[in-house]
N, C-alpha and C positions, 0 to 999 in steps of 0.2 A: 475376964475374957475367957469364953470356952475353947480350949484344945480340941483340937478333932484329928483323930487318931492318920497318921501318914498311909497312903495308899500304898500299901509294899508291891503290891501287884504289877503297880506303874514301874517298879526300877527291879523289878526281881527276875535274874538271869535269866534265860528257857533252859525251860529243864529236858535235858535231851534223853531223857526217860520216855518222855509222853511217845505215845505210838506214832499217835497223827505227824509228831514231828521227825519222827525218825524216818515214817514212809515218803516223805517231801523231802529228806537228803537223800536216802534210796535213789527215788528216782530223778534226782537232778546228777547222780553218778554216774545212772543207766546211762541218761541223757549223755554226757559228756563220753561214757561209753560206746555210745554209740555215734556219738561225733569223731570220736578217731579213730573206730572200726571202717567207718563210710570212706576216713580219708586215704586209710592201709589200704581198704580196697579198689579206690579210685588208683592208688598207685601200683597197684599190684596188676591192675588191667593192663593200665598203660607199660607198664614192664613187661608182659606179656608180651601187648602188642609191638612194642619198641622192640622186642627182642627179637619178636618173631619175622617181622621185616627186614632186621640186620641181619640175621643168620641165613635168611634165604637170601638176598640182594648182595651178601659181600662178594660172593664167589665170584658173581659178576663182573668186579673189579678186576680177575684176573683172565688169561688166556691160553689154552693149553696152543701149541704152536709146532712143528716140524722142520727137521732141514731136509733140503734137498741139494743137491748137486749141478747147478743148472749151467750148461753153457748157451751162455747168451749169445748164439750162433750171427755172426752177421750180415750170411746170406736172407735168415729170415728174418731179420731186426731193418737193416740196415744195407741193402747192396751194391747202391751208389755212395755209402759212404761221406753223405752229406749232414748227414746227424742233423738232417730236418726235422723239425718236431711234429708236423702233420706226418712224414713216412714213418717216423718212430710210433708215434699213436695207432695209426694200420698196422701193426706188425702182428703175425700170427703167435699172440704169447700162450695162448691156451696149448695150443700145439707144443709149444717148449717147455711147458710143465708136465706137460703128460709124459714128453719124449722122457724127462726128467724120471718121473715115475718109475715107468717101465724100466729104467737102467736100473734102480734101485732093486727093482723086484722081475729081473728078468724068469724067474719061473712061472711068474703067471700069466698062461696063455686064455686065449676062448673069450670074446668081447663081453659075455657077459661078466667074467669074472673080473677083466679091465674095467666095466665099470663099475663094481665093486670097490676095486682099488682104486678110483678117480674119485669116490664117495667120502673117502677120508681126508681129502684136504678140501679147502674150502673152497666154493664154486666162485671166488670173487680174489682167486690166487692170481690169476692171468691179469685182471688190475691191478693186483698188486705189484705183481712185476713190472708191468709197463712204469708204472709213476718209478719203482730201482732204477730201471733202466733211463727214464728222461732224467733223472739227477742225478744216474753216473754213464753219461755216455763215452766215457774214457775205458771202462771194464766192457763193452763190447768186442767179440771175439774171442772173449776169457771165458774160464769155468768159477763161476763163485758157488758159495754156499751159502745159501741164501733161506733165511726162516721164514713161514707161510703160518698162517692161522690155520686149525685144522676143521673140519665140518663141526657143526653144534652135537649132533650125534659123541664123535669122538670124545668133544669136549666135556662132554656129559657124562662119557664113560671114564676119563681122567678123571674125575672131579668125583667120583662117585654117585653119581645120579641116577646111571643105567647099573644096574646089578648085574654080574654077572654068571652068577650061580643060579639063573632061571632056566628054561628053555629057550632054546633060540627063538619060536615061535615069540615067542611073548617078550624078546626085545628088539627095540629099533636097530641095533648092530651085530652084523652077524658072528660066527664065529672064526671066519675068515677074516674079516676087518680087526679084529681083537688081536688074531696071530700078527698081521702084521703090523698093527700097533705094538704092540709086544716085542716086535723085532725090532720096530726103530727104537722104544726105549733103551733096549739091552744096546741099542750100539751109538747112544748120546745123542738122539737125533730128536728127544723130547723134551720141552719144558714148559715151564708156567710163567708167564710174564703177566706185568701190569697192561691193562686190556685199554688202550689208551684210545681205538675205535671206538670205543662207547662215550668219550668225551668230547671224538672230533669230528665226529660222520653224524649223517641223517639216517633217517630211517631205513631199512632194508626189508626186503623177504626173507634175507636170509637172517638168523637169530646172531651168529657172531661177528658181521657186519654191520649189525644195527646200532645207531647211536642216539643219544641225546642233544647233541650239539644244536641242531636243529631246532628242537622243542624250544629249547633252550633259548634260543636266539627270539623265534617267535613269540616264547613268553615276556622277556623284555620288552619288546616290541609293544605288543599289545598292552604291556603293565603300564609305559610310557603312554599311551594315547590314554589309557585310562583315569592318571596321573595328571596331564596335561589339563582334561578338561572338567575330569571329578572337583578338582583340587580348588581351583580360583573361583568358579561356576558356584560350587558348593559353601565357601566361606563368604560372597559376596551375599547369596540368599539368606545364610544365615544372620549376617550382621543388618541387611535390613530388616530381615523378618523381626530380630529382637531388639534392635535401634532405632529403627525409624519407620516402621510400619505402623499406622493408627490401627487402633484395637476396632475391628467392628466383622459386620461377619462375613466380609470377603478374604481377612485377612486368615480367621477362624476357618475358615472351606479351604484356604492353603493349604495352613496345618492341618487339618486333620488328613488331607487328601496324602501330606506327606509323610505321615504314619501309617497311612494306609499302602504306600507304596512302600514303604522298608518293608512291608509283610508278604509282598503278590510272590510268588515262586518265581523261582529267576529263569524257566521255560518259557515265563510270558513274553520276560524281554527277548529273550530269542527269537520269539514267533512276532512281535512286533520290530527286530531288527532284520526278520527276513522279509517282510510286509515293507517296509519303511525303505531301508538303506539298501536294498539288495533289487526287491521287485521294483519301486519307485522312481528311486534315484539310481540307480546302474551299479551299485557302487560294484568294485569286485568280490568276487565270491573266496572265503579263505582265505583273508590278507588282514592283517593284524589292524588294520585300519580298521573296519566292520567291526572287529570283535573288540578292541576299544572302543569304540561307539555304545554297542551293548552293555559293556560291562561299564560304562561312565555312566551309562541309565541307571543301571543296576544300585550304584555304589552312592549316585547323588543322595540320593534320604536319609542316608547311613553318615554322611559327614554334614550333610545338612543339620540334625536332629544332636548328634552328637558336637557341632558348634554352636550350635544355641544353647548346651548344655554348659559348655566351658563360658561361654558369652555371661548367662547367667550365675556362675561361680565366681564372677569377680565382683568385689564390694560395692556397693552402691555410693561408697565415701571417694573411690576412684572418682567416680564420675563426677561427683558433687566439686570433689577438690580441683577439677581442671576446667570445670565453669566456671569456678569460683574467683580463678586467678586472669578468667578475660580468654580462655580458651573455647574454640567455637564446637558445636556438636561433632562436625567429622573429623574435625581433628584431635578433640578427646578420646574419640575411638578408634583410630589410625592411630595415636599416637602414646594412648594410654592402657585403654582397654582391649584390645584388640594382641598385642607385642603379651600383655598378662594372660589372656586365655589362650594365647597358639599352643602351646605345650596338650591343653585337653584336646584343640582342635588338630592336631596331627597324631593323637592317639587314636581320635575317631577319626581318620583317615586312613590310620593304616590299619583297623580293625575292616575298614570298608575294603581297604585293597588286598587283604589277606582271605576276606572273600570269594573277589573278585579270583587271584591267583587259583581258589581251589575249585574254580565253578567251571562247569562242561558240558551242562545240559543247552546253555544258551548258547555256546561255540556251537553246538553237533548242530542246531537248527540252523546257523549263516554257513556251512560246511564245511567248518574248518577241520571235521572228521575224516579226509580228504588223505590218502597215503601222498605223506611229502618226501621226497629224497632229498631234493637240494634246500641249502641251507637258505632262507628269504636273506635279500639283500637291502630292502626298504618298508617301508609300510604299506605298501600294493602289492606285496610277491605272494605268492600263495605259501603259506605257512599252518604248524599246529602248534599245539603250546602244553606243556608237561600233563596235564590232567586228563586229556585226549590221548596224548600219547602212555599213560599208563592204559587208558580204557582200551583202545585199541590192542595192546600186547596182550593184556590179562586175558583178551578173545583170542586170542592166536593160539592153534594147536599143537606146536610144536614144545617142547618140556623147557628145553633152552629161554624160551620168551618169558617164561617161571622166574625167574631168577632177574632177568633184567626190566621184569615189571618192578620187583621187589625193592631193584637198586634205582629206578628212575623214582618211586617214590620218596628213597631217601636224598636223591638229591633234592628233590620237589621241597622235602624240610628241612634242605639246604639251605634252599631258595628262603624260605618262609623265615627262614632262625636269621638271613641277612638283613633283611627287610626288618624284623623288627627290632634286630641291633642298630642299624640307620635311622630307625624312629627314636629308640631311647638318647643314641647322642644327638638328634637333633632337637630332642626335647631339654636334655641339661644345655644344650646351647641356647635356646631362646627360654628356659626360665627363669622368670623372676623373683622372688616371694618379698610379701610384703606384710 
């Protein structure tokens, strides 16, 4: 029997001499180099940007503030003495902060230079006092000391915003306003508080008057009608489309159409929810109702597409084993398959509704771009919602609106980082693994 010599070539190491092989681990290093080059600088962006939004918007948080010396006279508060809340609301307060003023700085005469000095507190002082005054109507006839918010101006110049080693020309406060800010510091009548109007008021003209709260409320609002009808709308199409829909090509002209809808710019649904719900049906214009409406159009494909995704990520031995045992079609998937994908399917829901929260092109078309002060009380009241309301500040010319665009955005990823803490435990609560 002839030997035939063993093929050493088949068992013989590589020899990491050879060129060819050394330039194929070269560049499978580059490669890997360059995989965690991409990923330093995805994070190095987003550090930027995180940082650069934080350090503009904290300041926001706070408020530079004034005392004055007010007596809350109660010939003009109060001169019947009846501590009615409609004579209380009439009461000339604006007049008793100025009078306030003026005591403060009795050298400044000549009405322009008074309102100069009337310039450095805040034009929304006189409401502020009223609301002192109807929750202490026991200090009527007294002198309190009483803190005010000061102009955005001011504020800006407390804060460092406004320099003031420019020309006066070339800043908003003059050098008059500066001396007597200067004086009340020097004599404790300045400081910095937590700016608690930007979390409880609506929107304003004026910049340290302006709030969030508002947005705030209407974003709920609107995220709830979105929720409402995205949510159950969305998983019942799914589960027939991939349960119980026969394969043929009406079912095919669904699907495709609903892939074609995740993709149309979410301007169209705007212009079809001004078209539809607005022109058509009456609905009201700027009210959280409309603009869930829109954003439920918006967000259906997205939880549609992404439930038939989790639908099909469940075994096929699921299904087989609850036929098997005498279980019926809907209730196999009520009962079995359905409880096993909700975890992907509320992932793809709150990918749809995270969306939804950051979209504003389809709100500005039903007019929810619309300056709102009061806060909506229902799903019909005229409302905006955070991404409108960043859009609108970041146009505002005043320097102050800078800063609480900055911070309404991070509340906005406030928003966003709760929502998809609520999705993660609501996912380890309905998963199953199997």
């Amino acid at each position: 029997m002839t030997d035939f010599p063993a093929d050493r070539s088949i068992t013989r190491k590589p020899d990491f001499s050879d060129a060819h092989l050394r330039r194929r681990y070269r560049a499978e290093a580059r490669f890997r180099m360059y995989g965690i080059a991409a990923i330093f600088a995805a994070l190095a962006m987003l550090a930027v940007l995180l940082g650069s939004i934080v350090s503009t918007g904290s300041s926001a948080f706070t408020q530079t503030e004034m005392a004055l010396d007010i007596h809350l006279d109660a010939a003009l508060i109060d001169p019947d003495g009846t501590r009615d809340p409609a004579i209380l609301a009439k009461a000339n307060y604006r007049k008793i902060v100025r009078d306030a003023m003026r005591a403060q700085f009795p050298d400044v005469s000549g009405r322009r230079n008074q309102r100069s000095l009337f310039k450095i507190i805040s034009s929304g002082s006189d409401f502020d006092l009223r609301q002192f005054v109807e929750a202490n109507t026991e200090l009527i006839g007294t002198t309190q000391t009483i803190w005010f918010k000061t102009s955005a101006d001011i504020d800006q110049l407390a804060k460092g915003a406004i320099p003031r080693d420019v020309p006066e020309g070339d800043r908003r406060v003059k050098d008059a306003q500066i001396g007597w800010f200067d004086t009340l510091d020097e004599d404790g009548r300045i400081r910095r508080s937590f700016n608690t109007t930007f979390f409880t008021s609506g929107d304003s003209r004026e910049p340290e008057q302006a709030g969030v709260w508002g947005a705030v409320v209407g974003t709920a609002l609107t995220l709830a009608v979105t929720l409402v009808l995205s949510f159950p709308i969305g998983v019942m199409a799914a589960v027939y489309l991939e349960e119980f829909a026969p394969k043929n090509r009406w079912t095919d002209l669904i699907e495709v159409n609903i892939n074609n809808l995740a993709a149309v710019p979410s301007i169209v649904f705007g212009l079809l929810g001004l078209a539809v719900f607005l022109n058509f049906f009456g609905l009201p214009r700027s009210a959280p109702l409309v603009g869930g409406l829109v954003l439920a159009l918006m967000t259906l494909p997205t939880v549609i597409i992404a439930g038939r995704a989790a639908l099909q990520s469940v075994p096929r031995s699921i299904r087989e084993a609850a036929l098997g045992v005498g279980a019926s079609p809907l209730q196999t998937v009520s009962h079995h398959v359905l409880p096993l994908a909700m975890p992907g399917i509320l992932t793809g829901t709150i990918i749809g509704m995270a969306r939804a929260l950051g979209e504003t092109a389809p709100l500005l078309m039903i007019g929810m771009v619309a300056f709102i002060v009061d806060i909506p009380r229902g799903f019909t009241d005229a409302a905006t919602v955070l991404p409108v309301q960043v859009f609108l500040w970041a146009d505002a010319p005043e320097r102050a609106f800078v800063e609480r665009t900055s911070a309404a955005i991070i509340v906005l990823l406030a928003f966003l980082i709760i929502m998809n803490l609520a999705a993660v435990l609501l996912r380890r609560k309905f998963e199953r693994r199997w």
